[in-house]
TORSE-608900 format. One line per 3 residues: number of its first residue (from 1); their letters; for each residue x, y, z of N, C-alpha, C, O. Coordinates in steps of 0.1 Angstrom, whole numbers, plus 5000, padded with zeros to 4 digits. Layout:
// TORSE-608900
NUM) A) X Y Z X Y Z X Y Z X Y Z ~ ... $
***
This chain:
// TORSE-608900
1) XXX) 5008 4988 5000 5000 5000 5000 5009 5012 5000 5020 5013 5006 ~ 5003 5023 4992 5016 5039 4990 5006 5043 5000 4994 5042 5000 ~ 5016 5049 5010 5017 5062 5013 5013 5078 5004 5022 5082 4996 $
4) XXX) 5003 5084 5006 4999 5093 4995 5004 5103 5007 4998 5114 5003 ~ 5012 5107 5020 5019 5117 5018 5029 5121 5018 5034 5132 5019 ~ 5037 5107 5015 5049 5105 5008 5050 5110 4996 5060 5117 4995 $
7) XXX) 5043 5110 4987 5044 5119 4975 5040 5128 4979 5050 5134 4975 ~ 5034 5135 4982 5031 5155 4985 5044 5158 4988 5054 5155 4995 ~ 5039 5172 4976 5053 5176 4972 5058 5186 4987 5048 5191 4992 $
10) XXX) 5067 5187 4991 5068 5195 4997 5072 5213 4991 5080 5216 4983 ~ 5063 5224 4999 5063 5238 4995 5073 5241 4999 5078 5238 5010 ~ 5081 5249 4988 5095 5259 4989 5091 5270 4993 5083 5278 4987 $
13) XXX) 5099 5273 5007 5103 5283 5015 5103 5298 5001 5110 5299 4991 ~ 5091 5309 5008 5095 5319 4995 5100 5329 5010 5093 5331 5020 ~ 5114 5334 5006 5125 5343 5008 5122 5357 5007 5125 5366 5016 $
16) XXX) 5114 5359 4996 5108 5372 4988 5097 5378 4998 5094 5389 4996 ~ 5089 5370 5008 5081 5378 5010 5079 5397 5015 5088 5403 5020 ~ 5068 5403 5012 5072 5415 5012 5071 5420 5024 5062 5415 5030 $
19) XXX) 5077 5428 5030 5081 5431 5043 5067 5448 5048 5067 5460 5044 ~ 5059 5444 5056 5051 5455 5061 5058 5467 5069 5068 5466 5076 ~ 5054 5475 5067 5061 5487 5078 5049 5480 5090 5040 5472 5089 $
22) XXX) 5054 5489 5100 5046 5487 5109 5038 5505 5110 5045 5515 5106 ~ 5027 5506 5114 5024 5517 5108 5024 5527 5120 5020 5527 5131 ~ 5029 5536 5110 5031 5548 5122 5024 5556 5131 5027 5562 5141 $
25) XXX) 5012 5554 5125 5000 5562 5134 5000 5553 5147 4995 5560 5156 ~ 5003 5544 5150 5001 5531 5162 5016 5536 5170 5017 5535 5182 ~ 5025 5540 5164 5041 5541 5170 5042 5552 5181 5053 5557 5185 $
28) XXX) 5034 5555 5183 5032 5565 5196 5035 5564 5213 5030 5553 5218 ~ 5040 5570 5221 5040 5564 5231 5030 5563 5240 5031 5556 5250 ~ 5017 5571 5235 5003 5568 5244 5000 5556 5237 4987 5554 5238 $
31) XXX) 5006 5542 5228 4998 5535 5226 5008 5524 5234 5005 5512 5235 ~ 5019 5530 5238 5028 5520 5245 5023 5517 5260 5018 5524 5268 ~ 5029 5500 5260 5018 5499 5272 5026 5504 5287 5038 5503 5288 $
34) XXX) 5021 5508 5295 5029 5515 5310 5032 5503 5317 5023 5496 5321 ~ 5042 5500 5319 5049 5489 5331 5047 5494 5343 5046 5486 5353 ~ 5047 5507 5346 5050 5511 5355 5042 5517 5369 5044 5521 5381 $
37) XXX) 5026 5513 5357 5009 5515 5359 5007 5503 5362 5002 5500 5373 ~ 5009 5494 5353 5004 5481 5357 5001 5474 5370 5008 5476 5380 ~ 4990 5466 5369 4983 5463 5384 4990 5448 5390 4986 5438 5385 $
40) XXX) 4999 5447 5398 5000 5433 5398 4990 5425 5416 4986 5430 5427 ~ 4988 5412 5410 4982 5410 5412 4988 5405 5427 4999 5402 5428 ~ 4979 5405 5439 4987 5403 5453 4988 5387 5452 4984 5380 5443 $
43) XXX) 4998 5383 5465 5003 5372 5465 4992 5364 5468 4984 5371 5474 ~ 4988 5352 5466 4978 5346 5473 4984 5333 5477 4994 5327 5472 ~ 4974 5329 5489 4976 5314 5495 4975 5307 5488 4965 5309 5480 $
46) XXX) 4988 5291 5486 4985 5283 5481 4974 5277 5480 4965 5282 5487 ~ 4970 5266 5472 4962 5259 5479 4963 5245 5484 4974 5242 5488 ~ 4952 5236 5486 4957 5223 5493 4965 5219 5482 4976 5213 5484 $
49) XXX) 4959 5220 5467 4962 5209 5456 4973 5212 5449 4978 5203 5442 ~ 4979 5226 5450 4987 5228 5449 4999 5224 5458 5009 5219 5453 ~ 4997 5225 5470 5008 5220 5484 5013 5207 5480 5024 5206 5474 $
52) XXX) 5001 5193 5483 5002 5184 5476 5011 5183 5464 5022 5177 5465 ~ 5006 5188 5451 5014 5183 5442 5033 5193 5441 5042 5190 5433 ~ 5033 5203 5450 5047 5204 5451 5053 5193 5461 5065 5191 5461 $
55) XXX) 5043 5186 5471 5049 5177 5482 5051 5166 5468 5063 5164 5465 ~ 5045 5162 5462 5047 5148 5453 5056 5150 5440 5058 5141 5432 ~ 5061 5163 5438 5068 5167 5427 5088 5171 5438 5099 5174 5433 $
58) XXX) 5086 5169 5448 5095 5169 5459 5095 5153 5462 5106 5149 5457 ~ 5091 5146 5465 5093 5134 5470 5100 5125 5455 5110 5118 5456 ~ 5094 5127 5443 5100 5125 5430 5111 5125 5426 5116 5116 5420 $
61) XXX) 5116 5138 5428 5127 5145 5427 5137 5138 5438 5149 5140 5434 ~ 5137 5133 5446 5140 5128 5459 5142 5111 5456 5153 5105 5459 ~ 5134 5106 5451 5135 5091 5448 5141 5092 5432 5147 5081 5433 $
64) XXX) 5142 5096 5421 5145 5096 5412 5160 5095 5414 5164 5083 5412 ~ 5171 5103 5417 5188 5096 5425 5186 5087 5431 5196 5080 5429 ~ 5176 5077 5438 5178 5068 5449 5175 5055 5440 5177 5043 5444 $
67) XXX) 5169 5058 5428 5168 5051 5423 5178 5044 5414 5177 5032 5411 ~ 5188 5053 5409 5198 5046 5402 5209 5041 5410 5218 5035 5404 ~ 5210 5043 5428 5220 5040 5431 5219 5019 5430 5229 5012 5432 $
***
């Protein structure tokens, strides 16, 4: 039985494509975004399911050496 995508031709890479400006009306600094405004978000309590899977992503890490000795 053939393989029919073994024959598909494979597309050549075109080099040429034509290059956009990026446009200037958008190149402003009121449209740049503020780092400096930005809201970050507060720290919050783990949770259980989280605790858990760092306890079992720790215990892994832990038996994974003990395992090759």
């Amino acid at each position: 039985m053939r393989d029919p995508l073994s024959e598909t031709p494979i597309p050549a890479v075109d080099g040429t494509a034509p290059v956009i400006p990026f446009p200037s009306h958008l190149a402003r600094p009121s449209n740049l975004p503020r780092f400096a405004e930005a809201q970050v978000a507060p720290r919050r309590d783990e949770t259980l399911v989280e605790k858990l899977n760092r306890a079992l992503a720790d215990i892994a890490s832990i038996r994974r050496p003990l395992e090759g000795m």
